[in-house]
C-alpha positions in Angstrom: 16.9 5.8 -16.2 15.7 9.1 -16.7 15.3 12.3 -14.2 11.1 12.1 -14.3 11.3 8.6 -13.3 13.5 8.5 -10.7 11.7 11.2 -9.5 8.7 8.9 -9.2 10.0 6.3 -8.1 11.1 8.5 -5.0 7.7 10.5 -4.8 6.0 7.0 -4.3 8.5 5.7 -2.2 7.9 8.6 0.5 4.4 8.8 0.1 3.9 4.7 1.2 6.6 5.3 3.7 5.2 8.4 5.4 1.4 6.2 5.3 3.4 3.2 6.7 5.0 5.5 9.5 2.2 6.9 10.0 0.3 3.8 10.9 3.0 1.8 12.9 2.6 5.1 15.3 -1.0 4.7 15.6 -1.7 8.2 13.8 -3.7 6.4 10.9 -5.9 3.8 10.7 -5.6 2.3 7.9 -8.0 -1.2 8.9 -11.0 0.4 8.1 -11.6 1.9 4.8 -10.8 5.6 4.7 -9.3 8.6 2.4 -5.2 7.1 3.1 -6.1 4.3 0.9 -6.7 6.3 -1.9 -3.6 7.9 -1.1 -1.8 4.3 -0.6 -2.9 3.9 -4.0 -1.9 7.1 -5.6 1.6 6.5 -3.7 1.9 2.8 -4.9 0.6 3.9 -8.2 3.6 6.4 -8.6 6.3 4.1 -7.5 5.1 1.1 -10.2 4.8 3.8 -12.7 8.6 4.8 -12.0 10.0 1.5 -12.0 7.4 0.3 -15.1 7.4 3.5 -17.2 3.7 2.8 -17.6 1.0 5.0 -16.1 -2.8 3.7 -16.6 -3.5 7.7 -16.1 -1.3 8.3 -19.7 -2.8 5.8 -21.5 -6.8 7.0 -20.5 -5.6 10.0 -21.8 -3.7 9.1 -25.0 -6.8 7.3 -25.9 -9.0 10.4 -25.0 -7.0 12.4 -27.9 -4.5 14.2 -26.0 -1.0 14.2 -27.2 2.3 14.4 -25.5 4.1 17.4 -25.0 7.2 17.9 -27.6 9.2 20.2 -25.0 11.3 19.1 -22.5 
């Protein structure tokens, strides 16, 4: 597994546990639709990439034209 997706994997990870935290505490409210769902989803989004190695976000832009970097 390489270093970018582990990295993801751990990004997502703390980004759903700091929303799930955050809720069980009573600081967020996340029954009624609001802006921590989107970052639920961003969060979510970043751990299935990590574990997947698919990101819908690479492939809308692969098939806009854009390449992939040769470096690193």
């Amino acid at each position: 597994m390489s270093i970018e997706r582990i990295v993801r994997i751990v990004v997502g990870f703390f980004i759903l546990l700091s929303l799930t935290l955050a809720h069980t505490t009573g600081t967020a409210d996340l029954s009624s639709m609001s802006w921590l769902w989107f970052t639920a989803f961003v969060g979510a989004n970043l751990f299935q990439s990590g574990l997947t190695n698919w990101c819908p976000l690479v492939s809308i832009l692969k098939k806009a034209g854009l390449k992939d970097s040769a470096c690193c």
